[in-house]
N, C-alpha and C positions, 0 to 999 in steps of 0.2 A: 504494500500500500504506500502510494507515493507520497508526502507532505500536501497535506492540501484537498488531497481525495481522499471520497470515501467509499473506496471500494474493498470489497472486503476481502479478507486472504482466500487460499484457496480451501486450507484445511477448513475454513468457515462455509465456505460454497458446497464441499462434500458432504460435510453433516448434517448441513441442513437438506440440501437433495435427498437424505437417505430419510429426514420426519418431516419432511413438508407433503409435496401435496400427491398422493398416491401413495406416502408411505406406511408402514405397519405400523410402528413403533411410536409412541409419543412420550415425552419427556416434558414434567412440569414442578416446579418449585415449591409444591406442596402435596400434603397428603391428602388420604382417600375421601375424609370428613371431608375439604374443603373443596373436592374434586366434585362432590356427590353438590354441593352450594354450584356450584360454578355451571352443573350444566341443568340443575336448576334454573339459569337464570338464561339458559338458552345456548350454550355454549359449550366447545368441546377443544381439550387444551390439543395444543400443536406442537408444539417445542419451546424448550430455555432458549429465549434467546438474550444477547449482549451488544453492549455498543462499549470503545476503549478510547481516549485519548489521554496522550500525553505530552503536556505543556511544559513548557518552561517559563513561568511568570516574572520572571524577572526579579534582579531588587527594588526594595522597598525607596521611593523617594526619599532623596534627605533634606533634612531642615524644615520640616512640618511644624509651624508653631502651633496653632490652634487647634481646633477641634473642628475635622471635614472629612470627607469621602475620599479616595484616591481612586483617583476615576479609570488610570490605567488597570488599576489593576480588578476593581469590579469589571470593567469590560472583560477582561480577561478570563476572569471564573464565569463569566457567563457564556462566553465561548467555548470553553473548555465545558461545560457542565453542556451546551446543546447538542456539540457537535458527539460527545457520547450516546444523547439520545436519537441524533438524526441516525446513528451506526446501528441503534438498538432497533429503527423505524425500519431501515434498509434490510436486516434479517429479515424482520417480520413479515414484510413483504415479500421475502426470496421463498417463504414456506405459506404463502398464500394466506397469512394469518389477517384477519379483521379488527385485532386489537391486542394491547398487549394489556394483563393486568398485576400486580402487586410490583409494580415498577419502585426500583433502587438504583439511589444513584449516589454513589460515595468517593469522594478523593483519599488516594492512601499517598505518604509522602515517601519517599524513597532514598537511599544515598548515592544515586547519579550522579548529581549534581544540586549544586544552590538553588532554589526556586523551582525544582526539577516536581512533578507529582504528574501521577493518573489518576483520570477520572474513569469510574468504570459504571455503566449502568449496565440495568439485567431486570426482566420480568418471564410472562408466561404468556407466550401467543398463543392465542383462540381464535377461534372460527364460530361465527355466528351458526348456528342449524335451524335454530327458531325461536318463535319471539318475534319481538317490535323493533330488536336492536339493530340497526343500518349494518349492510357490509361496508366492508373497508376495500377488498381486492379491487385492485388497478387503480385506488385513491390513495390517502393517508389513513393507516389505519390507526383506532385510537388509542389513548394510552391514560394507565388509573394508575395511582397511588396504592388507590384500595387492596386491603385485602380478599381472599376472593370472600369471607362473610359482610364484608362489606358491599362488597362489589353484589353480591346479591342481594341483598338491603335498598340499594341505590336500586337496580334495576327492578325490583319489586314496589318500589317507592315512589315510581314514576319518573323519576331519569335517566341517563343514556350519558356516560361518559364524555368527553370529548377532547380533551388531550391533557398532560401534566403541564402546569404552568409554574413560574415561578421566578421570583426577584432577587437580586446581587447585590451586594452594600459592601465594600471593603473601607472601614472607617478607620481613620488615625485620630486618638485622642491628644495629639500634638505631646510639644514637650511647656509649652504654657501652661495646660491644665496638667501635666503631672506633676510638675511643679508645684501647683499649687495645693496639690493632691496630698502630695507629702509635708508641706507645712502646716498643715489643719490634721492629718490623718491620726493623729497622737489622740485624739480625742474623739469622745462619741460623738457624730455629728454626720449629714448626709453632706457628701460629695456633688455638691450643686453641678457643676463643669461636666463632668465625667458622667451625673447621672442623665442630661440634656443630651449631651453627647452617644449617647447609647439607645434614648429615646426615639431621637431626629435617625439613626443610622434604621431603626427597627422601620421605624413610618416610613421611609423610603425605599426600604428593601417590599413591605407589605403594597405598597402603592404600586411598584415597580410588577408585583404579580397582579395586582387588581387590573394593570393596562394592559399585563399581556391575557388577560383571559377576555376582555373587554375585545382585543382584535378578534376574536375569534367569533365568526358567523353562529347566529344562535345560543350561545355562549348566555345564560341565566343565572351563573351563580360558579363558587370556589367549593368544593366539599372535602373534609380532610384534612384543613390547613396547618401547617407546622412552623414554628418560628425556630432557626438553628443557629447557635451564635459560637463559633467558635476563635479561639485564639490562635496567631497565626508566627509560623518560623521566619516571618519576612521582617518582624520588627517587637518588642515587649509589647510595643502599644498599637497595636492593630489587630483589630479582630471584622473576621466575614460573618453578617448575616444576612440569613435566607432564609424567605419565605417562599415557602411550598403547597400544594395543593393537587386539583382534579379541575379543572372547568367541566362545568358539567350542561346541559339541556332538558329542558322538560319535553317527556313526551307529551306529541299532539292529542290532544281528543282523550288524554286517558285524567280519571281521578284516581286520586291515591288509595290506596287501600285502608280503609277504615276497622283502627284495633277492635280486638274482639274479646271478648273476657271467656279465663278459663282458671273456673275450680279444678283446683287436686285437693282431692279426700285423701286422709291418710289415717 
């Protein structure tokens, strides 16, 4: 696979010819419980599939006073974090699958190099059999969060997937506000700077998912959503967060299902 493309290896184009579409065999990322959910909700698993990149993000800017975004390097984890999924979309499609569900997507840091990490995603392609659920073949097919007892929830609930979305915030708390971090931190007292600082990075990562689910056609709502903040080897004071989710759609003409009550005697 050349820099730039995504095309996939060869040993990846083999194994998937052998569980995609004519084949015997199917391979899926959970057990029989949630197998018995999944085609409940109209759907029959295809294969694990995955998507890999690996970036090199660079270092961290120097000389950050204040408290703000570094915008290279959010760009960055958000490229790195889609073009996994585009690799995870491109399988899915090479085995005829119409969606992928219990999608994962995690960066692990490695010792290549400085700023060196791969991002890897991975869920469980399915094929639509029956039901309300749209095919995906010869389009984009879609892609959940969910577990699949979610994923049957949801499709039982009266909506339909529609792809993972999700926001990039790479925040520097500067060297002003640690500074002044450490001259007040002797004492009990809230870290005004540092607390603003971590709020404004949250609201912009959340917002940042709310426009990409907003692009999407039909596009009704976020289900699932996660706030992930972690600390980063590019610098003490820089941390990525992201917000994650499902953009999902209501289906047309259906009501929800109205709970039912049920005694157990015992």
């Amino acid at each position: 696979m050349k820099e730039g493309e995504g095309r996939l290896p060869e040993a990846a184009l083999a194994r998937l010819g052998r569980e995609g579409v004519g084949g015997r065999l199917f391979t899926a990322a959970f057990g029989p419980d949630e197998l018995a959910l999944v085609r409940a909700a109209g759907c029959e698993p295809v294969a694990v599939v995955s998507g890999t990149a690996v970036y090199h993000f660079g270092p961290a800017p120097l000389g950050i006073r204040g408290s703000q975004e570094v915008s290279a390097l959010s760009q960055a984890v958000a490229q790195a974090w889609q073009t996994a999924l585009d690799r995870l979309l491109e399988e899915a499609r090479e085995v005829g699958a119409d969606g992928v569900i219990g999608v994962q997507v995690v960066r692990s840091r490695h010792d290549w190099g400085e700023g060196v990490a791969d991002v890897l995603a991975q869920g469980t392609a399915v094929r639509v059999e029956r039901g309300d659920l749209p095919h995906g073949r010869g389009g984009r097919p879609f892609t959940c969060l969910c577990s699949p007892s979610a994923f049957w929830a949801m499709v039982t609930g009266g909506y339909r997937p529609l792809s993972v979305v999700a926001g990039h915030v790479v925040w520097a708390l500067g060297h002003q506000t640690l500074t002044h971090a450490l001259r007040v931190g002797h004492g009990q007292v809230e870290l005004i700077g540092m607390t603003e600082g971590l709020y404004d990075a949250r609201e912009l990562a959340l917002a940042r998912m709310e426009a990409q689910a907003g692009s999407l056609a039909g596009a009704d709502g976020v289900l699932g959503v996660r706030l992930v903040e972690e600390a980063h080897e590019w610098g003490p004071a820089l941390f990525e967060f992201r917000a994650e989710g499902t953009a999902v759609a209501r289906f047309a003409d259906r009501e929800p299902p109205r709970p039912e009550w049920v005694v157990v005697a015992e």
